[in-house]
N, CA, C and O of each residue as an XYZ file, in Angstrom:
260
protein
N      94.108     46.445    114.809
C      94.542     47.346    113.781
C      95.576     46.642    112.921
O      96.532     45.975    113.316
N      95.267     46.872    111.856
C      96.473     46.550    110.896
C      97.846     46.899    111.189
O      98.085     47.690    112.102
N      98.816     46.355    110.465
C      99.957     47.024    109.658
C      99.900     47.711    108.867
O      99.550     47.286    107.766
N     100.222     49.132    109.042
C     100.449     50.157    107.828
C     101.818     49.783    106.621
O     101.867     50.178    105.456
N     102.839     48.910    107.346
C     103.218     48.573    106.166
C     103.014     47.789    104.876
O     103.565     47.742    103.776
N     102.021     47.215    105.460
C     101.462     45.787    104.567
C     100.384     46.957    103.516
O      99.711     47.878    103.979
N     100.457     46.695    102.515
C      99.440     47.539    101.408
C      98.605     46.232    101.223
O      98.877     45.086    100.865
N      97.060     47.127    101.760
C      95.885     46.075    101.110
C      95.647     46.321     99.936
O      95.341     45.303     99.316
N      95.653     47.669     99.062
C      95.756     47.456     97.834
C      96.837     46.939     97.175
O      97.884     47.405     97.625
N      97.017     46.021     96.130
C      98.103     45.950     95.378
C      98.646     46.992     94.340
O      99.684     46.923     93.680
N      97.629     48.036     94.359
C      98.420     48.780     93.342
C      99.376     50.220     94.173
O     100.169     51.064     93.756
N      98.740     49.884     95.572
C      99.376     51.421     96.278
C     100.533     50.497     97.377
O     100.396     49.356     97.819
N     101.489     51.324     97.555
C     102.468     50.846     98.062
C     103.382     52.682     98.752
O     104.510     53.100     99.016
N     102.273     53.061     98.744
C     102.635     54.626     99.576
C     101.968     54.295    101.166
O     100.798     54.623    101.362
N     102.449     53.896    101.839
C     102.572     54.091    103.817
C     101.392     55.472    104.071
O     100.385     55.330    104.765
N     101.777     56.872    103.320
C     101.321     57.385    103.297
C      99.396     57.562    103.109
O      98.416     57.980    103.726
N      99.754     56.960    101.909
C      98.120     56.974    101.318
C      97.113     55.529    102.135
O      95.887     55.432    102.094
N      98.060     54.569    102.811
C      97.163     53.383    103.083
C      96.992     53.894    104.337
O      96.109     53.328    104.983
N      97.707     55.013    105.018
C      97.212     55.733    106.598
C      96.086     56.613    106.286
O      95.181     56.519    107.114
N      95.894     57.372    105.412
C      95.198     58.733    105.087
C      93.778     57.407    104.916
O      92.955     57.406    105.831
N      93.656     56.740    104.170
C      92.435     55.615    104.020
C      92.464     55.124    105.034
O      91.304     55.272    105.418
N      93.044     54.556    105.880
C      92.851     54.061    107.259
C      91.726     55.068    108.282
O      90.634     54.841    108.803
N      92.732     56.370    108.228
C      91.594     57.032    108.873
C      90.755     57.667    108.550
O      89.983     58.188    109.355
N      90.662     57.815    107.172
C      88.939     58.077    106.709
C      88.142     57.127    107.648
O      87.404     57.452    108.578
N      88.515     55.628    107.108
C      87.649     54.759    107.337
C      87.332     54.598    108.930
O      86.272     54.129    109.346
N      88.325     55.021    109.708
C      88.017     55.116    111.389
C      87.475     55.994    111.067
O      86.357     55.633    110.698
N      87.621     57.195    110.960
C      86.534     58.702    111.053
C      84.861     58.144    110.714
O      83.877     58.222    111.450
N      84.966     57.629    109.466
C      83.537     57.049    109.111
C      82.853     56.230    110.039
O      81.667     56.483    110.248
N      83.502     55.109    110.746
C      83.294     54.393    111.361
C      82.551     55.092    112.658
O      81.356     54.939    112.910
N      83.623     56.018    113.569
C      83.316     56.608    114.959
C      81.785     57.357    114.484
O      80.844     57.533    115.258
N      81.803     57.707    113.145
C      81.118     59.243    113.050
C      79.539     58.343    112.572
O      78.487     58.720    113.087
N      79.540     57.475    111.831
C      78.467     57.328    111.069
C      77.801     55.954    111.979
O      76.582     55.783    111.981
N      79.037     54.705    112.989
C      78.801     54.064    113.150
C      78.442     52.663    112.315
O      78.072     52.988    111.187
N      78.431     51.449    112.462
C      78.871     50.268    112.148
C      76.984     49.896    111.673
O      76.022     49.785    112.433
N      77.046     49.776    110.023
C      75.438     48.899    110.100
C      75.497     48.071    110.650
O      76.451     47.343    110.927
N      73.864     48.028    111.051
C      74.045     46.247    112.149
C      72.433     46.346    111.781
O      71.779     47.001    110.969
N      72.145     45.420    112.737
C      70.864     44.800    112.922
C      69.841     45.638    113.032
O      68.824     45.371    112.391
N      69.884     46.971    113.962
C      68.756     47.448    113.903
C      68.614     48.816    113.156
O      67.616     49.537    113.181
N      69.778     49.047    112.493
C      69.497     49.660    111.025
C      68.844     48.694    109.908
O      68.126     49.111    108.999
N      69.050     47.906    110.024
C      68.448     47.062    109.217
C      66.869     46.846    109.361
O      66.063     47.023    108.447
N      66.580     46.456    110.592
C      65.458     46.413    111.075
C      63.838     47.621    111.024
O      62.607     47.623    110.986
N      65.297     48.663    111.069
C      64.498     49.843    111.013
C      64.166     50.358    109.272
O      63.159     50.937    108.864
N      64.929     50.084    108.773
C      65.091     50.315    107.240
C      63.982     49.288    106.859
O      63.426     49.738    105.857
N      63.425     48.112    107.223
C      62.521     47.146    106.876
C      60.751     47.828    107.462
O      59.648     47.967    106.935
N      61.251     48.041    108.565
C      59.884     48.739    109.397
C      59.481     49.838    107.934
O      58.422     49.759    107.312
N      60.406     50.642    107.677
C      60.360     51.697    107.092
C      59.381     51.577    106.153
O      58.419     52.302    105.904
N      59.906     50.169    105.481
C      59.567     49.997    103.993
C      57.961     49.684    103.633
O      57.214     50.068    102.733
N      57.747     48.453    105.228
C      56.949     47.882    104.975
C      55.793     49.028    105.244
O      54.722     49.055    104.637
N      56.210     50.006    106.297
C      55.111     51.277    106.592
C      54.427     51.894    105.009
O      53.250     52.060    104.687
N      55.556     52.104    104.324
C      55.311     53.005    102.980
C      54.630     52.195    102.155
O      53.721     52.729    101.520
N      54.889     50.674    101.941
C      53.797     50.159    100.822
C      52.348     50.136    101.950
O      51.406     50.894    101.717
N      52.325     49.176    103.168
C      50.583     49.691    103.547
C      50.379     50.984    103.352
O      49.182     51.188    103.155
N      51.025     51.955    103.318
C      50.428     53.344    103.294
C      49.795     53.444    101.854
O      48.716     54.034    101.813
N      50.328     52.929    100.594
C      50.510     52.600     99.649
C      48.842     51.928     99.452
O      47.837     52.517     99.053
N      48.972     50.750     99.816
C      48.173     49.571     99.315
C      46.612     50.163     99.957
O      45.474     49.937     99.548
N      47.161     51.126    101.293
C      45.912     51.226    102.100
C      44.922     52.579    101.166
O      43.693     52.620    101.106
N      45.910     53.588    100.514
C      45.646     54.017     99.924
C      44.629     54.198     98.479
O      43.651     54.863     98.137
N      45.478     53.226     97.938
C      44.573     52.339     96.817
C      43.606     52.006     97.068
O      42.713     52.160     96.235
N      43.322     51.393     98.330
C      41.813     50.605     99.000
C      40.663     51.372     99.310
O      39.492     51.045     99.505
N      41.367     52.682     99.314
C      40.640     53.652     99.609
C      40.209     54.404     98.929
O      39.251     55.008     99.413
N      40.548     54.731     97.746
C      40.354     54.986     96.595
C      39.657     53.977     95.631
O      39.171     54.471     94.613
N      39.555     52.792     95.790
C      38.417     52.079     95.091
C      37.195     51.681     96.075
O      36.408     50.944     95.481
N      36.859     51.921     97.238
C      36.133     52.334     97.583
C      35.482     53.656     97.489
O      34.305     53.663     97.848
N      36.065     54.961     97.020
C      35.268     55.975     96.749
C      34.964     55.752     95.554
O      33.757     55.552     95.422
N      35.709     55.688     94.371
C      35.218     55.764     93.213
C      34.638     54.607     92.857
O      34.103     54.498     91.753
């Protein structure tokens, strides 16, 4: 953990406001969890599902018509 006295922004220099952003960013963190690898992974699966669905589609459609 940081120092709350040290301001990572340079323009804020309120203790106050660099704690209140601190723990947003823990809250976000615990709550939403850290991207990593297999969000990523899964977000790729995702993608590649929707264009074959896509492409398979098309294929299928110039075969009927």
């Amino acid at each position: 953990m940081g120092d709350f006295n040290v301001p990572t922004n340079p323009g804020t220099n309120d203790p106050y406001a660099l704690k209140a952003n601190h723990d947003v960013n823990q809250h976000n963190l615990h709550h939403h969890g850290a991207p990593g690898l297999w969000r990523q992974i899964s977000n790729l699966l995702i993608t590649v599902a929707i264009c074959a669905a896509i492409i398979g589609i098309i294929i299928l459609f110039n075969k009927i018509f």
